[in-house]
MOPAC internal coordinates of N, CA, C and O (Angstrom, degrees):
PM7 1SCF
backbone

  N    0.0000 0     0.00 0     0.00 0    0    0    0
  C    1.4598 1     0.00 0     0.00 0    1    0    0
  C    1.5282 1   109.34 1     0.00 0    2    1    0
  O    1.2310 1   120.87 1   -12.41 1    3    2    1
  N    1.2615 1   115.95 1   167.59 1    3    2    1
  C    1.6441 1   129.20 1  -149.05 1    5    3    2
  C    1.7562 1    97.77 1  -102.20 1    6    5    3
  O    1.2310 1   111.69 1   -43.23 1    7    6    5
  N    1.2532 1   133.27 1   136.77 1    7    6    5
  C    1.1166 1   108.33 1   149.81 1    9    7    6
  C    1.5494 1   138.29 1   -55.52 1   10    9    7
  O    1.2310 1   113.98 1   -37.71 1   11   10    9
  N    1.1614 1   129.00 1   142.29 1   11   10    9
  C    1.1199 1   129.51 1  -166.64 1   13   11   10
  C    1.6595 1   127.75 1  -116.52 1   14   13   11
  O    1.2310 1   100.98 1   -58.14 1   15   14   13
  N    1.5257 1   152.19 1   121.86 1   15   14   13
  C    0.9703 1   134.34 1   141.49 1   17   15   14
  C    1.4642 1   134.14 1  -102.68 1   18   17   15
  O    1.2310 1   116.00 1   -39.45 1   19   18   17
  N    1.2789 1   125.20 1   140.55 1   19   18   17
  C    1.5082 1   152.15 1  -154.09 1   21   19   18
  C    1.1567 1   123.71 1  -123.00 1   22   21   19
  O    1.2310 1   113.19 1   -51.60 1   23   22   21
  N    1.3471 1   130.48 1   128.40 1   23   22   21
  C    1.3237 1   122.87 1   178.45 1   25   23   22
  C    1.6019 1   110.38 1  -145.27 1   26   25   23
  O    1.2310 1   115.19 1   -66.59 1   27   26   25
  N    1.5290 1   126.73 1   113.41 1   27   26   25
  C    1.2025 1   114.54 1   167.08 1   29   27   26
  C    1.5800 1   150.95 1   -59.52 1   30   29   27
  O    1.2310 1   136.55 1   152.51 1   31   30   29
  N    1.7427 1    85.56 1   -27.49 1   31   30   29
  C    1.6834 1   100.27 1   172.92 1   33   31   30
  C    1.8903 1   107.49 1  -108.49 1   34   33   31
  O    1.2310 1   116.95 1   175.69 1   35   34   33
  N    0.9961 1   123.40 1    -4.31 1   35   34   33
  C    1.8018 1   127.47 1  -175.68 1   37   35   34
  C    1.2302 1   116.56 1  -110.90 1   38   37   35
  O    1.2310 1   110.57 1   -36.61 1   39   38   37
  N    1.2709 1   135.34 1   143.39 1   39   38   37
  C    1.4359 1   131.85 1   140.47 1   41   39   38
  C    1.5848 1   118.81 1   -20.15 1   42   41   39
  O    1.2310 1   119.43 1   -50.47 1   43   42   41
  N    1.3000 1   118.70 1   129.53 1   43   42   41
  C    1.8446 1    98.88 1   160.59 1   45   43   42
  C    1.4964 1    82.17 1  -122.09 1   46   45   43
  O    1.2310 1   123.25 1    -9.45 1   47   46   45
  N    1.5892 1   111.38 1   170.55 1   47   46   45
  C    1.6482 1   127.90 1   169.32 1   49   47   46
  C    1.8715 1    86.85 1  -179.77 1   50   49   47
  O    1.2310 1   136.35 1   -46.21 1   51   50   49
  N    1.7934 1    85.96 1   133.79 1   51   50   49
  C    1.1528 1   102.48 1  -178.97 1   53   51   50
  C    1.9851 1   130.90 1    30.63 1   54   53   51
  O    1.2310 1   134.48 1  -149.36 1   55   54   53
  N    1.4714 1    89.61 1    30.64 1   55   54   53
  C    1.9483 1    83.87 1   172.44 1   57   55   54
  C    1.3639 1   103.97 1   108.41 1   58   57   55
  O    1.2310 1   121.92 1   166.84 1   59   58   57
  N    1.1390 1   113.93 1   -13.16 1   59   58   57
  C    1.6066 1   111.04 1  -176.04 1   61   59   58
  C    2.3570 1   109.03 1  -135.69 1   62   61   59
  O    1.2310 1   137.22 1   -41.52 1   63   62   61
  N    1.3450 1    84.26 1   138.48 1   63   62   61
  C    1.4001 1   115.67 1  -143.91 1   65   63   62
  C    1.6528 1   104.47 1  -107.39 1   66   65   63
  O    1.2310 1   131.43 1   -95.44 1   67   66   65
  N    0.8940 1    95.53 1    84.56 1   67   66   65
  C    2.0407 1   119.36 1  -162.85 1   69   67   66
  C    1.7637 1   108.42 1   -79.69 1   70   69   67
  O    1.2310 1   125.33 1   -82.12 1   71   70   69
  N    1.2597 1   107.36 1    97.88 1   71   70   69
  C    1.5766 1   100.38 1  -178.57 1   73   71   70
  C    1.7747 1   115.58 1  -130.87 1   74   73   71
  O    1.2310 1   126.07 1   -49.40 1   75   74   73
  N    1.6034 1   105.94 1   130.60 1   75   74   73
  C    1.3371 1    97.13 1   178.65 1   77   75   74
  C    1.5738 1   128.10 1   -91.50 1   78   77   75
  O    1.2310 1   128.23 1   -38.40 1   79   78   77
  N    1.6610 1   101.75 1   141.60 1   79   78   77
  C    1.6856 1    90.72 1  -158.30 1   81   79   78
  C    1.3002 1    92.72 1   -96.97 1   82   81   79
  O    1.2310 1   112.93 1   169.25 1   83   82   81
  N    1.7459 1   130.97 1   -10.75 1   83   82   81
  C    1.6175 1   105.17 1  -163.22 1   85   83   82
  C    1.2123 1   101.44 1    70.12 1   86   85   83
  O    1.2310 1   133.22 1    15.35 1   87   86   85
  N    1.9773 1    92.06 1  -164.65 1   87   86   85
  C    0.9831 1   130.23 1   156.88 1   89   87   86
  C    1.4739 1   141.77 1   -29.27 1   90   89   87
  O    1.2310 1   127.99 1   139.64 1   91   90   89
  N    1.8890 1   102.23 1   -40.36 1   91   90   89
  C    1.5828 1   108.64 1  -174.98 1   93   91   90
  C    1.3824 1   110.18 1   -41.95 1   94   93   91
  O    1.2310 1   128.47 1   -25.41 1   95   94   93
  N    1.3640 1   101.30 1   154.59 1   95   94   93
  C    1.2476 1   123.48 1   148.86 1   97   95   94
  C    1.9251 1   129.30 1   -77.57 1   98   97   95
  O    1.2310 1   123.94 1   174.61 1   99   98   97
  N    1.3706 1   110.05 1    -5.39 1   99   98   97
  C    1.1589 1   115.33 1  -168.57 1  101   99   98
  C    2.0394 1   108.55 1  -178.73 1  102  101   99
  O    1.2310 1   134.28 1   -22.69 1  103  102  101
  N    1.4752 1    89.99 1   157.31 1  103  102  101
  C    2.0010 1    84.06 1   174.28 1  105  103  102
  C    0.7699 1   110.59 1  -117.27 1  106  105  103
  O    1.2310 1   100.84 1    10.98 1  107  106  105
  N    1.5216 1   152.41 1  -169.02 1  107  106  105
  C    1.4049 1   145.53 1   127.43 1  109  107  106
  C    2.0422 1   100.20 1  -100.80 1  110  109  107
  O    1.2310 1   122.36 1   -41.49 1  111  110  109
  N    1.4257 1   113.09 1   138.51 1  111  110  109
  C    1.1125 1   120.70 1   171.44 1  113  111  110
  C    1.7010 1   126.49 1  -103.86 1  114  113  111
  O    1.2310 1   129.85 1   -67.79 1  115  114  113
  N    1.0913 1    98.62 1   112.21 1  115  114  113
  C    1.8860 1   101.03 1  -151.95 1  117  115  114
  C    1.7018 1    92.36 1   -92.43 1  118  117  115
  O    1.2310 1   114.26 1   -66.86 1  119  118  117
  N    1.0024 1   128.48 1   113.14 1  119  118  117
  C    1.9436 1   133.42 1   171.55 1  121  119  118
  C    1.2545 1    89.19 1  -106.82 1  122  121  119
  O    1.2310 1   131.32 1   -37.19 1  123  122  121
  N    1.8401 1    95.76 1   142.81 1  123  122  121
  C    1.4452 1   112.51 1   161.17 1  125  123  122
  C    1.6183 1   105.88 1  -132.73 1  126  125  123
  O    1.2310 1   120.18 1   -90.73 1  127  126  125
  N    0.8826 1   117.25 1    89.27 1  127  126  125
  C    1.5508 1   119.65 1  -169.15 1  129  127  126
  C    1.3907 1   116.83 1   -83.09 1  130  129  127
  O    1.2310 1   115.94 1   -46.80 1  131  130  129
  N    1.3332 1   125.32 1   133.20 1  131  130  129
  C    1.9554 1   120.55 1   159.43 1  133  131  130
  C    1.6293 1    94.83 1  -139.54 1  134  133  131
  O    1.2310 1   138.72 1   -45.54 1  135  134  133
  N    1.8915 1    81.32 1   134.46 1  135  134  133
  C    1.4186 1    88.17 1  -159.30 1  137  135  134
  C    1.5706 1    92.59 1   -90.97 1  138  137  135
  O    1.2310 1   115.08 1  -176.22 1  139  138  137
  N    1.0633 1   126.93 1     3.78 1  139  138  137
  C    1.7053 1   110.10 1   176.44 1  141  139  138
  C    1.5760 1   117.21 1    38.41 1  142  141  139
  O    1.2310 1   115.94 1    21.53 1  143  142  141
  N    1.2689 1   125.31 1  -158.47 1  143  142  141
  C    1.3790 1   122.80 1  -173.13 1  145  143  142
  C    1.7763 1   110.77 1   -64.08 1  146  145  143
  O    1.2310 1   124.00 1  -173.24 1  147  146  145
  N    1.3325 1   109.94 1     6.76 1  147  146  145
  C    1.7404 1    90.98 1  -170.04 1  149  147  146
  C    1.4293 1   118.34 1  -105.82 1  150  149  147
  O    1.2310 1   115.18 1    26.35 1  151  150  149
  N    1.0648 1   126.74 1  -153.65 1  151  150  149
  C    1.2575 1   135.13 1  -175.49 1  153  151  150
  C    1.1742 1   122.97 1  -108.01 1  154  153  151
  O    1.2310 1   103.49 1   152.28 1  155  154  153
  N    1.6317 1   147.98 1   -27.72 1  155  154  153
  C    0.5679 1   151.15 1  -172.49 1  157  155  154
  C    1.7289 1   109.35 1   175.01 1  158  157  155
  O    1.2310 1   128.86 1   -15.26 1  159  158  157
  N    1.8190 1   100.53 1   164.74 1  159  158  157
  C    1.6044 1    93.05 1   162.61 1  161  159  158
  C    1.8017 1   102.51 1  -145.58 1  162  161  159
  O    1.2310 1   121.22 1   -69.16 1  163  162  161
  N    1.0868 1   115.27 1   110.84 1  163  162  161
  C    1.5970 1   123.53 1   156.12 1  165  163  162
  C    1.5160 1   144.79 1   -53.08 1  166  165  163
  O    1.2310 1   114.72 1   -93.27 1  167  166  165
  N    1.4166 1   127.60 1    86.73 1  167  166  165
  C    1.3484 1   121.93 1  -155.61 1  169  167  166
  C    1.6683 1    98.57 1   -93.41 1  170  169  167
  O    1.2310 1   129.52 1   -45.61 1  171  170  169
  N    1.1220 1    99.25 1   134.39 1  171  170  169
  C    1.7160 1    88.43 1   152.60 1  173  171  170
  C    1.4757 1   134.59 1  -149.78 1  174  173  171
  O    1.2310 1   119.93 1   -14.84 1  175  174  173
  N    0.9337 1   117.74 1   165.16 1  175  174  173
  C    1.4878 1   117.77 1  -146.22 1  177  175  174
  C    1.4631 1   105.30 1  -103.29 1  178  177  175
  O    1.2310 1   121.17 1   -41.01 1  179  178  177
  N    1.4909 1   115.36 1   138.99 1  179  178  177
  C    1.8091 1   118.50 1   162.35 1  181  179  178
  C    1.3401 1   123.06 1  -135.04 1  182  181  179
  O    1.2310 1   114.39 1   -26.04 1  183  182  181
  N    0.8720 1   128.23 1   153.96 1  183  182  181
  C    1.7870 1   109.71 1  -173.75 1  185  183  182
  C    1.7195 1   102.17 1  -133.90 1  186  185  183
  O    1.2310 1   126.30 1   -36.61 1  187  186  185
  N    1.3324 1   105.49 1   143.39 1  187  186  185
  C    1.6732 1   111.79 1  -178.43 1  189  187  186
  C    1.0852 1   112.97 1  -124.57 1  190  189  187
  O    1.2310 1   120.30 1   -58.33 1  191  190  189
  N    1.6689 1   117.04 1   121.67 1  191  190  189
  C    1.6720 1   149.51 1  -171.95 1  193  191  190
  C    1.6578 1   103.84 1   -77.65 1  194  193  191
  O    1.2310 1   107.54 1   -57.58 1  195  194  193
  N    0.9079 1   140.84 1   122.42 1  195  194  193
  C    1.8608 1   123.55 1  -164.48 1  197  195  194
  C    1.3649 1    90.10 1  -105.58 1  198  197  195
  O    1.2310 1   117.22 1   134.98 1  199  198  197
  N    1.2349 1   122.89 1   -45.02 1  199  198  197
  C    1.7221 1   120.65 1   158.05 1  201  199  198
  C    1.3676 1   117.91 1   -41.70 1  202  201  199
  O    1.2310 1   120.48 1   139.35 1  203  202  201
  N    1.2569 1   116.69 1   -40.65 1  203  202  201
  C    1.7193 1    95.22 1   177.96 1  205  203  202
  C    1.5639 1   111.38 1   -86.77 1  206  205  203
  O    1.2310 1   133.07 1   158.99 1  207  206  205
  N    1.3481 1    92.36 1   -21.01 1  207  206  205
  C    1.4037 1    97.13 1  -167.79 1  209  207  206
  C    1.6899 1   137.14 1   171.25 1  210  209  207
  O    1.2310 1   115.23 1   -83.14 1  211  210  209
  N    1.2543 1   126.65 1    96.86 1  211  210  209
  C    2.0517 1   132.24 1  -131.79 1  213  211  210
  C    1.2550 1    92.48 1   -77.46 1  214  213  211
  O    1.2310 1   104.09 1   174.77 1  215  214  213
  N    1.5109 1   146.93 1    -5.23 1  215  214  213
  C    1.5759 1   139.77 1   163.92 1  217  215  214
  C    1.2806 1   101.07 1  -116.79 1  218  217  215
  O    1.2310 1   105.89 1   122.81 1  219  218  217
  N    0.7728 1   143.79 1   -57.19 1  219  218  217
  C    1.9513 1   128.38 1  -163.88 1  221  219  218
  C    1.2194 1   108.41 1   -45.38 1  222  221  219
  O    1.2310 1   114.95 1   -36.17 1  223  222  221
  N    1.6531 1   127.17 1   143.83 1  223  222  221
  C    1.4090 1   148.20 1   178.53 1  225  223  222
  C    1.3332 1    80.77 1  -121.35 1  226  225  223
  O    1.2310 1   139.92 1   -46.38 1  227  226  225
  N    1.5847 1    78.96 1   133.62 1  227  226  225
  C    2.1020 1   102.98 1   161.48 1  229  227  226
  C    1.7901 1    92.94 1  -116.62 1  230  229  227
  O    1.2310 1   133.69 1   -16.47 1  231  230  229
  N    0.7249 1    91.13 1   163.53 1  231  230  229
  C    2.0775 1   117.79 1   178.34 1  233  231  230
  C    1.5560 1   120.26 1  -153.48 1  234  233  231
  O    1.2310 1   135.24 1   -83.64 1  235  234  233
  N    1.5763 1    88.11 1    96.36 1  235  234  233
  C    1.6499 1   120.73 1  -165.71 1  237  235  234
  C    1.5978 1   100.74 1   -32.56 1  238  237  235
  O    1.2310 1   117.81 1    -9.05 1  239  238  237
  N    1.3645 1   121.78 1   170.95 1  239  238  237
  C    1.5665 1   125.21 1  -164.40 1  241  239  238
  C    1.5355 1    84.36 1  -152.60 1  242  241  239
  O    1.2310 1   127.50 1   -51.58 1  243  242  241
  N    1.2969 1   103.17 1   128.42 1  243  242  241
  C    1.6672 1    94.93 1   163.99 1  245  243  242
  C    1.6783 1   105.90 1  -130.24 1  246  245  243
  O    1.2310 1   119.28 1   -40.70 1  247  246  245
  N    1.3771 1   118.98 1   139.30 1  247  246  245
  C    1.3945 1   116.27 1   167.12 1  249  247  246
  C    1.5441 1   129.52 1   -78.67 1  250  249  247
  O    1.2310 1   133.68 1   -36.65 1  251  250  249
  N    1.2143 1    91.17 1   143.35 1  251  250  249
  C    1.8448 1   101.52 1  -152.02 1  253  251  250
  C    1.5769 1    86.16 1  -120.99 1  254  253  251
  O    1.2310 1   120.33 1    -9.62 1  255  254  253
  N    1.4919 1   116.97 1   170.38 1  255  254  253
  C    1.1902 1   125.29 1   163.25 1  257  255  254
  C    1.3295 1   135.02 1   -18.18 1  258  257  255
  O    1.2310 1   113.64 1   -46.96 1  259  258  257
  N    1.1134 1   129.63 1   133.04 1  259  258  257
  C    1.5661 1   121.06 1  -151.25 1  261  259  258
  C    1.4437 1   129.03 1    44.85 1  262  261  259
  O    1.2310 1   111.99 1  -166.36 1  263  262  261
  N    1.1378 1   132.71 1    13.64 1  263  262  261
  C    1.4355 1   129.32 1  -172.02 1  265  263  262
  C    1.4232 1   106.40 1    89.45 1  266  265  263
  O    1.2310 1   115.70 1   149.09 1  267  266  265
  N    1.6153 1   125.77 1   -30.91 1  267  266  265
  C    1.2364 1    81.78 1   178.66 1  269  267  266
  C    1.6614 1   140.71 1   -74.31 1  270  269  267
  O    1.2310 1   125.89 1    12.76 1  271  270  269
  N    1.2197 1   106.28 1  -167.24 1  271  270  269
  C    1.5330 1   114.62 1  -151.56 1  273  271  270
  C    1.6278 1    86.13 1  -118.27 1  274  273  271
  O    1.2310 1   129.51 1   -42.18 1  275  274  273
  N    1.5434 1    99.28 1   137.82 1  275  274  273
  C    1.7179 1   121.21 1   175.02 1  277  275  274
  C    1.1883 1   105.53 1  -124.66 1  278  277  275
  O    1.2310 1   108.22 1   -51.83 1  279  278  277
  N    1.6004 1   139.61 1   128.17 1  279  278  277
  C    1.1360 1   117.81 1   127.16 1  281  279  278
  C    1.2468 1   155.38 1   -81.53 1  282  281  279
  O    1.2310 1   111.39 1     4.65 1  283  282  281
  N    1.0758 1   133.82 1  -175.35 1  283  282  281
  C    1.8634 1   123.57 1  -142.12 1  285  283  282
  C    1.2500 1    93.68 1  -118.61 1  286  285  283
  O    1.2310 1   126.05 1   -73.50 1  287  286  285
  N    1.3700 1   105.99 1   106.50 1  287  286  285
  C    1.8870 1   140.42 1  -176.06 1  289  287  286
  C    1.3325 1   102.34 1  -145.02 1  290  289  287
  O    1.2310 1   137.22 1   -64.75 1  291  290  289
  N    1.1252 1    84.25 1   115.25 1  291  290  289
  C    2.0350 1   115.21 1   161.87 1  293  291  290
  C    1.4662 1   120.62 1   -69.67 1  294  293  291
  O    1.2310 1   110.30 1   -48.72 1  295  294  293
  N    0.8413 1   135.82 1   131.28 1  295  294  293
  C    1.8711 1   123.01 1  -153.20 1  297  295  294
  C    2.2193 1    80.32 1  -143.76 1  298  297  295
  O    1.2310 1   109.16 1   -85.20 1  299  298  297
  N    0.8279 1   137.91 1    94.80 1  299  298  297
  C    1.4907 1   131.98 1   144.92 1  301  299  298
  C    1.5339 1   113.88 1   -94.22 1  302  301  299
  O    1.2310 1   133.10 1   -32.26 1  303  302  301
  N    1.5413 1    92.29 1   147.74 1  303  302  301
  C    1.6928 1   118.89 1  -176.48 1  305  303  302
  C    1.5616 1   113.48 1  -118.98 1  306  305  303
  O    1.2310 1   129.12 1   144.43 1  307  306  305
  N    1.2843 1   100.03 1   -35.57 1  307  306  305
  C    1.5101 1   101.98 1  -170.94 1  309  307  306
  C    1.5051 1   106.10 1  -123.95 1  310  309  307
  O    1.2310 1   126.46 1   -41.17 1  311  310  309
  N    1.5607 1   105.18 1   138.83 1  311  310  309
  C    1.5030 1   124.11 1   176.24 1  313  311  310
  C    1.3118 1   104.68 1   -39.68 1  314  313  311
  O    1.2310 1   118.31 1   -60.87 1  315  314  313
  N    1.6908 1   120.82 1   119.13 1  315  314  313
  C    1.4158 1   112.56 1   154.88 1  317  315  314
  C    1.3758 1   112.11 1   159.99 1  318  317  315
  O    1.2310 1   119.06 1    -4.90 1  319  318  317
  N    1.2361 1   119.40 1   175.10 1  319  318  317
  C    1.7544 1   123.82 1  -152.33 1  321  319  318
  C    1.8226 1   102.87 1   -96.27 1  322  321  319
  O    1.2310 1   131.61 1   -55.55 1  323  322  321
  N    1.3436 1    95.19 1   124.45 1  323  322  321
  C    1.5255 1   102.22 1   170.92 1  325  323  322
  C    1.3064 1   132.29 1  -135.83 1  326  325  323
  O    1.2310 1   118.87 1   -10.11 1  327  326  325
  N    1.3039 1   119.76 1   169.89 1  327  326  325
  C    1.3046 1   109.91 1   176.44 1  329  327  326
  C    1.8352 1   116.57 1  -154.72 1  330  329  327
  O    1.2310 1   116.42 1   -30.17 1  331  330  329
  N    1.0819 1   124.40 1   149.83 1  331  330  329
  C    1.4901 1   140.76 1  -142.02 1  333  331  330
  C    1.6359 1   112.17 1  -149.26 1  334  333  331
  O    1.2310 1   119.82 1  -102.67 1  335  334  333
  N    1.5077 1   117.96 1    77.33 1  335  334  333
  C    1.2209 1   145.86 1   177.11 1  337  335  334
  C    1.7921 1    84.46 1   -51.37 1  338  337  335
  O    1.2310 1   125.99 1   -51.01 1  339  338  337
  N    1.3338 1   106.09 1   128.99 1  339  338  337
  C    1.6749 1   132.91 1   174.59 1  341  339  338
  C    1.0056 1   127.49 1   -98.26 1  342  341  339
  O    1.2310 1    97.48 1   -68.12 1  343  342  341
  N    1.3650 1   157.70 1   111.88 1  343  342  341
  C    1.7078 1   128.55 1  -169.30 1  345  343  342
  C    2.0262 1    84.96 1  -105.72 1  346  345  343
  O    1.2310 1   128.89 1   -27.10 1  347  346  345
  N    0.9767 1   100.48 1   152.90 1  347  346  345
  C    1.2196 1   104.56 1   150.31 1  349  347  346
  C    1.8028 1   138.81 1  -128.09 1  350  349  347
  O    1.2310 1   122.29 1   -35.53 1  351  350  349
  N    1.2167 1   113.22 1   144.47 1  351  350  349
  C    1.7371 1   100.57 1   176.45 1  353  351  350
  C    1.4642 1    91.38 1   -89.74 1  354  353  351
  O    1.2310 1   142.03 1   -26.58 1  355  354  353
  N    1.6845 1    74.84 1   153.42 1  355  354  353
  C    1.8501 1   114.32 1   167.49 1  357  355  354
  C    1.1588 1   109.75 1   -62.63 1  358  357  355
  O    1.2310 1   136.28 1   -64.80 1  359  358  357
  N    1.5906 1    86.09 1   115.20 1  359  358  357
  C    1.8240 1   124.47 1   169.53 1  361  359  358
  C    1.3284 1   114.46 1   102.72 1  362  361  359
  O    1.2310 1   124.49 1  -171.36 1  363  362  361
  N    1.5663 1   108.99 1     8.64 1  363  362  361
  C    1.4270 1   101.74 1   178.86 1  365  363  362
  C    1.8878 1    93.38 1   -93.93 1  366  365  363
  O    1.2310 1   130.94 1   -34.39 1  367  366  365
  N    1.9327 1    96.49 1   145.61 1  367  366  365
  C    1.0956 1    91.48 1  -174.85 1  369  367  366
  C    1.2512 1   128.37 1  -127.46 1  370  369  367
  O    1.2310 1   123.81 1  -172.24 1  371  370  369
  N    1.8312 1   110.30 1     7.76 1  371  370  369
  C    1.4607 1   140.84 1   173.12 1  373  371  370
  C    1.3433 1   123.83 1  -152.93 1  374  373  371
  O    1.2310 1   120.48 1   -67.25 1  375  374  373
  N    1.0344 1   116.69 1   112.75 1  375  374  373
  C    1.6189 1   138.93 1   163.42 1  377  375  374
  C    1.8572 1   114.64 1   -71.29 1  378  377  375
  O    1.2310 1   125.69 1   -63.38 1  379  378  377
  N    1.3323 1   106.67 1   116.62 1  379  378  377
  C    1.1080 1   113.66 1   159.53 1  381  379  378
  C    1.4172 1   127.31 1   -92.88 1  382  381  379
  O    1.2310 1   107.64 1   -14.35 1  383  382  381
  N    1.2178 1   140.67 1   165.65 1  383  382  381
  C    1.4129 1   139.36 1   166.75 1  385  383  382
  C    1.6471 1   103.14 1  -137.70 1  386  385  383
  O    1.2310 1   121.01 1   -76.16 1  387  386  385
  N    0.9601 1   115.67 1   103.84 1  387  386  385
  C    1.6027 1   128.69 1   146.20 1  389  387  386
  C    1.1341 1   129.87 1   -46.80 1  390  389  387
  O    1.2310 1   112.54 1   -70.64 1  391  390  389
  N    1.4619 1   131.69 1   109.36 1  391  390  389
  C    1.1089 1   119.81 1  -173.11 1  393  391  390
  C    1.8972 1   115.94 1  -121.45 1  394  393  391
  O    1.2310 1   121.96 1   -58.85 1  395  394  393
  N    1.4461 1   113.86 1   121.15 1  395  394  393
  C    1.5819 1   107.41 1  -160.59 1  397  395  394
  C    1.9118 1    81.03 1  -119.23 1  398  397  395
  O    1.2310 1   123.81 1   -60.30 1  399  398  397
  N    1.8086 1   110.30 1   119.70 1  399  398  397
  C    1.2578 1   103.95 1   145.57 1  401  399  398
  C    1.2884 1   124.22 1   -88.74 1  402  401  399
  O    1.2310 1   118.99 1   -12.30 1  403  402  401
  N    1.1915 1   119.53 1   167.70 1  403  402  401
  C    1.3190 1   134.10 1  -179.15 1  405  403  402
  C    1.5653 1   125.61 1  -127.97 1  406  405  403
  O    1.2310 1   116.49 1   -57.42 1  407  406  405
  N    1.3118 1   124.27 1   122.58 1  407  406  405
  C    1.5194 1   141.66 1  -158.65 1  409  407  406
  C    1.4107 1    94.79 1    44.77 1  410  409  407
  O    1.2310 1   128.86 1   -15.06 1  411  410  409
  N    1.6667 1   100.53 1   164.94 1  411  410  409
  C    1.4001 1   110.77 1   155.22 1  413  411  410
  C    1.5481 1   101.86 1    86.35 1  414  413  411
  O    1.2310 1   131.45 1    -0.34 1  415  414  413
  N    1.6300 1    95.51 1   179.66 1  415  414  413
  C    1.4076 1   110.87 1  -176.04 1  417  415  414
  C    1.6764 1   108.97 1  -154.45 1  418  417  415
  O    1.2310 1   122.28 1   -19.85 1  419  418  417
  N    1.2466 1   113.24 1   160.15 1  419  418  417
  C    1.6171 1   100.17 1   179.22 1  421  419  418
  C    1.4383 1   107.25 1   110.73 1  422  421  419
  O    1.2310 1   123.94 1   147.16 1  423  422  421
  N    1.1380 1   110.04 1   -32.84 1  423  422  421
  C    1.8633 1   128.04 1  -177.28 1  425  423  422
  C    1.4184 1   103.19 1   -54.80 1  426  425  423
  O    1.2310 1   124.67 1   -47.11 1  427  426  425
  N    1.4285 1   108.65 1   132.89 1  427  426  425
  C    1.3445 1   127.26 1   176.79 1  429  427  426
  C    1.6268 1   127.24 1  -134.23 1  430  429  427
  O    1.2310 1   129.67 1   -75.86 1  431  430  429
  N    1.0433 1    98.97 1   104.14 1  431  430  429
  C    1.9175 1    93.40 1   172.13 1  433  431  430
  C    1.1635 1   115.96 1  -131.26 1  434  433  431
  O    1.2310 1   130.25 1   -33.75 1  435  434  433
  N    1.3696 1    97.83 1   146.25 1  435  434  433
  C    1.6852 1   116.32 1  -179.85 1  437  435  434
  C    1.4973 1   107.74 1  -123.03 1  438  437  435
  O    1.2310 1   128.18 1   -49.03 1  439  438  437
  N    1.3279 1   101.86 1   130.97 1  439  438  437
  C    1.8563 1   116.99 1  -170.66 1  441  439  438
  C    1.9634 1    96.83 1  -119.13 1  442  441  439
  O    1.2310 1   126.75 1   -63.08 1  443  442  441
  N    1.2512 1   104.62 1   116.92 1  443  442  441
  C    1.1102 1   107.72 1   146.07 1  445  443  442
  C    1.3564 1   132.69 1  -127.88 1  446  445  443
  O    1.2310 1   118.07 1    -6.73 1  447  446  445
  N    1.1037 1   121.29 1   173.27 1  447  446  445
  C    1.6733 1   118.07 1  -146.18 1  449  447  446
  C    1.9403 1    96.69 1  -129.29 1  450  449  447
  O    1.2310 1   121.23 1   -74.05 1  451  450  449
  N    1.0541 1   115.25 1   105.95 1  451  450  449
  C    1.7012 1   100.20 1   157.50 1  453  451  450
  C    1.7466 1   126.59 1  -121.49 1  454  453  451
  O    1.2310 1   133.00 1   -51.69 1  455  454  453
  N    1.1021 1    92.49 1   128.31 1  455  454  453
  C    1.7275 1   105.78 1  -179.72 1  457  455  454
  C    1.5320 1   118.85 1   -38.79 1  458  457  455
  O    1.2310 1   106.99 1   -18.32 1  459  458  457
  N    1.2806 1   141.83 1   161.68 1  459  458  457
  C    1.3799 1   145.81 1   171.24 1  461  459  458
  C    1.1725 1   105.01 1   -95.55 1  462  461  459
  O    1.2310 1   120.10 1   180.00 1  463  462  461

């Protein structure tokens, strides 16, 4: 069997997980992961400003120790239910999640998205 991603409240197409935030101020990100035969699965996040611009993805940067700069990737290993409080800036009005598995097959995740 194929790896798979799922979403009850979002668009999915090809691995990536299309959700509109509106107005919110914030999401909650609901994962249900089974890692089946693989190794892992990598989500990652972009958010789109329609004021700056209705196709460009930005992908948040956060500063970590010493200045440097991380971006905001979800890395799960082990089967099981999670969730990932979102902040968002004003005027962004869709969050994507990228989703890259790794080895294997059988892998399953489901992303759902709820508004603030």
């Amino acid at each position: 069997m194929a790896n798979t991603t799922t979403s009850r409240t979002s668009g999915v197409a090809n691995n990536v997980v299309t959700h509109p935030v509106g107005k919110s101020q914030g999401v909650h990100m609901y994962l249900k992961y089974t890692k089946g035969g693989g190794t892992r699965v990598t989500i990652t996040l972009t958010f789109i400003d329609p004021k700056l611009n209705a196709t460009d993805e930005y992908q948040p940067i956060y500063f970590g120790a010493l200045m440097a700069t991380t971006p905001l990737t979800i890395v799960l290993d082990t089967t099981g239910n999670y969730r990932v409080s979102i902040p968002m800036a004003l005027g962004e009005e869709t969050v994507k999640a990228s989703v890259l598995f790794t080895d294997g097959a059988n892998q399953a995740l489901v992303v759902d998205f709820r508004n603030e």
